[in-house]
C-alpha positions as CSV (number, residue, x, y, z in Angstrom):
1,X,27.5,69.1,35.1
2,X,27.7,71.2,31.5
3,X,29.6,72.7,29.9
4,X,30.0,76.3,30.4
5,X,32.0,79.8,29.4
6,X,30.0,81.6,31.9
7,X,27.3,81.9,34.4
8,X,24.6,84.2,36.0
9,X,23.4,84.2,39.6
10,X,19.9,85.0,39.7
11,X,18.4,85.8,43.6
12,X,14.1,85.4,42.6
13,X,13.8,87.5,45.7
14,X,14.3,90.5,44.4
15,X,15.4,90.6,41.1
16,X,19.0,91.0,41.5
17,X,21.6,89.8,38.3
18,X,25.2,89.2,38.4
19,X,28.0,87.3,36.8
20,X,29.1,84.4,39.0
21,X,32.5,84.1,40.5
22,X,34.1,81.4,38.4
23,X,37.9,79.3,38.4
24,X,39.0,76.2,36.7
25,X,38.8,72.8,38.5
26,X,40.4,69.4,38.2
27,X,36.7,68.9,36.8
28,X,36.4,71.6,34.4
29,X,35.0,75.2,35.1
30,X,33.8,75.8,39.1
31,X,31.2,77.9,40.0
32,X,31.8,79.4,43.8
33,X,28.3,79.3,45.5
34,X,27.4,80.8,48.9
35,X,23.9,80.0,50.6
36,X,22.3,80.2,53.6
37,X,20.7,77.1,55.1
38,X,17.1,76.0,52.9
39,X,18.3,79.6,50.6
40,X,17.7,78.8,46.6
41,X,19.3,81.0,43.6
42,X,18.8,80.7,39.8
43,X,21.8,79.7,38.2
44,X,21.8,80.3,34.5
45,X,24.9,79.3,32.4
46,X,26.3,80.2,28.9
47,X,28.2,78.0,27.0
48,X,30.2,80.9,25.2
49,X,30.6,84.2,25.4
50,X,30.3,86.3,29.1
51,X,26.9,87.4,31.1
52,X,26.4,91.1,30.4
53,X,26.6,92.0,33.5
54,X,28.2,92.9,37.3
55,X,30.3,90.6,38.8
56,X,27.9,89.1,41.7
57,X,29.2,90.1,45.4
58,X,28.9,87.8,48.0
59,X,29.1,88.9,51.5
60,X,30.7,87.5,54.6
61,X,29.7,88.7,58.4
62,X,32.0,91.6,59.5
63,X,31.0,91.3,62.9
64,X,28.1,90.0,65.4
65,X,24.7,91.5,64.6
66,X,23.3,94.0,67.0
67,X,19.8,93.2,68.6
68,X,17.8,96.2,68.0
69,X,16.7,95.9,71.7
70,X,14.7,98.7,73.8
71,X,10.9,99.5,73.3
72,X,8.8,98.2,70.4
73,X,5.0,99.6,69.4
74,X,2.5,96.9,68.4
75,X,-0.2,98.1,66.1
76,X,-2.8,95.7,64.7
77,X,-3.7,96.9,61.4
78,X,-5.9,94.6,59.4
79,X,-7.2,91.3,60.2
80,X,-10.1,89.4,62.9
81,X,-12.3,88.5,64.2
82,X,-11.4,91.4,65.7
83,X,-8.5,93.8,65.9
84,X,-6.5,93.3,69.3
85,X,-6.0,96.3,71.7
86,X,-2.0,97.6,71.0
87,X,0.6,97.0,73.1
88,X,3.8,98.3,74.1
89,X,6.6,96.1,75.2
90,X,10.5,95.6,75.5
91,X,10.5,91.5,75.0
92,X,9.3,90.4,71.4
93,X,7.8,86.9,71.7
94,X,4.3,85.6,69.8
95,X,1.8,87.7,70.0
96,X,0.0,85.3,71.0
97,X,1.9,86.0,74.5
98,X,1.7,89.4,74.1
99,X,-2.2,90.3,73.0
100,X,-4.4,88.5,75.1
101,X,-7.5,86.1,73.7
102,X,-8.1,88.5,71.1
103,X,-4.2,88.0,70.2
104,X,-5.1,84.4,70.2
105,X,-7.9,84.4,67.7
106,X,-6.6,86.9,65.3
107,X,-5.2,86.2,62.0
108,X,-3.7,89.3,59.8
109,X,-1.3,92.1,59.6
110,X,0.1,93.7,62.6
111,X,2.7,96.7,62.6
112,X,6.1,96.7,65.0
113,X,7.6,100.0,65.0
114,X,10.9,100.7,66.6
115,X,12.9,103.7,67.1
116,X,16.8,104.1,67.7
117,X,19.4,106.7,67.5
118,X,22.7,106.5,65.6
119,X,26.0,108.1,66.5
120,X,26.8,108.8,62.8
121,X,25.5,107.0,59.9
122,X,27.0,103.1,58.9
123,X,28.4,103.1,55.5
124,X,28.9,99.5,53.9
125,X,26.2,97.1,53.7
126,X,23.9,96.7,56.3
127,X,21.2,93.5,56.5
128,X,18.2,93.4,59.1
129,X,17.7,89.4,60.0
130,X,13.9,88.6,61.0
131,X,15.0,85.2,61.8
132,X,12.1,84.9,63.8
133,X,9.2,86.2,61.8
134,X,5.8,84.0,61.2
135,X,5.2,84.4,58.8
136,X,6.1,87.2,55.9
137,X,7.2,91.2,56.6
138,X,7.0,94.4,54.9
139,X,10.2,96.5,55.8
140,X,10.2,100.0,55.9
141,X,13.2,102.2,57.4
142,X,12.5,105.9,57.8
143,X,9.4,105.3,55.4
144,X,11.5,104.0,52.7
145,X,9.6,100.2,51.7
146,X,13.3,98.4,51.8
147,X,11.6,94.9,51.0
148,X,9.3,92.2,52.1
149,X,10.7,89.1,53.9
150,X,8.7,85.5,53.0
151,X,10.9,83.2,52.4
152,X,14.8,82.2,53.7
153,X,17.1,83.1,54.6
154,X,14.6,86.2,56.2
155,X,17.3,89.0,55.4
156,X,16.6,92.1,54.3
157,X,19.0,94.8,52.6
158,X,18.9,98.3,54.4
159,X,21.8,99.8,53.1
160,X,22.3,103.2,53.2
161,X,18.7,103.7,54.5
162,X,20.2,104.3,58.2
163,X,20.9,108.1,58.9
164,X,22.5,109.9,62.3
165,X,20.5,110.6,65.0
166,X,17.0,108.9,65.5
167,X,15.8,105.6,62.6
168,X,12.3,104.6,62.8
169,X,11.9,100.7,61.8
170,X,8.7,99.8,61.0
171,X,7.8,96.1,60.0
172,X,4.4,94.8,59.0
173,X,4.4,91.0,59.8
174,X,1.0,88.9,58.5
175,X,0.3,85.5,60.2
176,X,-1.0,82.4,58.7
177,X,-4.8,81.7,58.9
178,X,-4.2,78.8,61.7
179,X,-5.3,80.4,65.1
180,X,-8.2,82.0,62.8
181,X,-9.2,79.0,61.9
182,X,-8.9,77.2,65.1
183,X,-11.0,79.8,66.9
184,X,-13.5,79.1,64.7
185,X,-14.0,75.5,64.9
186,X,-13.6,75.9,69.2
187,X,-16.8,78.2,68.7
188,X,-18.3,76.1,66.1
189,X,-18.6,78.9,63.5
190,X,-20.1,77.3,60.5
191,X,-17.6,78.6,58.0
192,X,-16.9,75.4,55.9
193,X,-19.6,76.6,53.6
194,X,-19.0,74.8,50.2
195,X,-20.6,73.0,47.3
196,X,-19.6,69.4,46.1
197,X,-16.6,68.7,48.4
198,X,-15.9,66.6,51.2
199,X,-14.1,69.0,53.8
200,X,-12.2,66.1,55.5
201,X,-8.1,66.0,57.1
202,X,-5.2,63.7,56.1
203,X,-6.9,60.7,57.5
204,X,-10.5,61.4,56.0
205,X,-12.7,62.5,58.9
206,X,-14.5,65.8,59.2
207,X,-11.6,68.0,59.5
208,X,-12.0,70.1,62.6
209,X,-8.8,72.6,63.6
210,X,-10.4,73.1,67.5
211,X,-7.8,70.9,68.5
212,X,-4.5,72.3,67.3
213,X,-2.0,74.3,69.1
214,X,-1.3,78.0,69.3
215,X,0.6,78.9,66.1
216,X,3.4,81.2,67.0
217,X,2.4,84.5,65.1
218,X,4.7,88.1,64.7
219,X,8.0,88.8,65.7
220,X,9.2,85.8,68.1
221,X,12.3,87.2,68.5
222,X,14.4,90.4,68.6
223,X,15.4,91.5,65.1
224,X,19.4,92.4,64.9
């Protein structure tokens, strides 16, 4: 509710700077905003003169995505207690499901690499959706690094990264500590090792995690 000549969206993501769409209202000036459910942008406006820079594109869906569906590598990379054996499967849920007890206890980075062939190569723009990642990813297609998904709406851009013939998709996806720290406390590890504090939970008792539930961990669901 300002004044403003002008305005710049600002995506924190990854860096990205362009001058917003704009009309005039019954209100004054209007600002067209499009955002994903829990997304945030930086809005940043000017009350004369024009951002120096490209117009900001917003995109629409052309179309339904496409589940990259068929045979997936697991690779656990770095991480413990210990690193889970791999596996090889055509239905991504937890890993939890997928690694055993080891997959259970283990809190880190594990790798996902997928492979799939092209008729020709898309033009346009092209986003990957890791809708159900826990809980951050490193992207790499064709071992480009495209971008690293933390935070909604957990899209990546891969344009013009996809070629003819065979892709490789590799996706590095790190947990949080939770199962780590729940394995512990079931084996009663002694790792709350620490000087002058009272290591209690909300309601001020000894805070012991041997109690919580699996967090789900990985790739829960088939990228598209």
């Amino acid at each position: 509710a300002v004044p403003l000549a002008s305005a710049a969206v600002m995506n924190p993501l990854d860096g990205r700077i362009g001058r917003a769409p704009m009309r005039d209202g019954d209100a004054g000036r209007e600002i067209y905003l499009q955002l994903h459910p829990g997304e945030s942008i930086v809005l940043w406006t000017l009350t004369e003169g024009e951002v120096n820079a490209d117009d900001w594109r917003w995109l629409e869906p052309a179309g339904e995505g496409t589940p990259l569906e068929g045979t997936w590598q697991l690779f656990f990379v770095a991480g413990g207690p210990e690193l889970p054996d791999p596996v090889e499967t055509d239905r991504l849920v937890s890993w939890t499901d997928l690694a055993g007890e080891a997959g259970r206890r283990f809190a880190g980075t594990a790798r996902y690499r997928h492979e799939f062939d092209l008729a020709e190569a898309p033009s346009g723009y092209w986003m990957l959706d890791l809708s159900g990642v826990r809980e951050s990813a490193r992207v790499r297609v064709n071992g480009a690094d495209v971008g690293i998904c933390w935070s909604l709406p957990l899209q990546v851009d891969i344009s013009g990264r996809l070629r003819q013939g065979r892709n490789v998709l590799e996706i590095d996806v790190v947990n949080s500590a939770a199962n780590r720290i729940r394995d512990l406390d079931q084996r009663g590890v002694e790792w709350k090792i620490m000087h002058e504090i009272n290591f209690v939970d909300i309601n001020y008792r000894s805070f012991d995690a041997a109690g919580w539930a699996l967090e789900p961990s990985g790739l829960t669901e088939t990228p598209r």
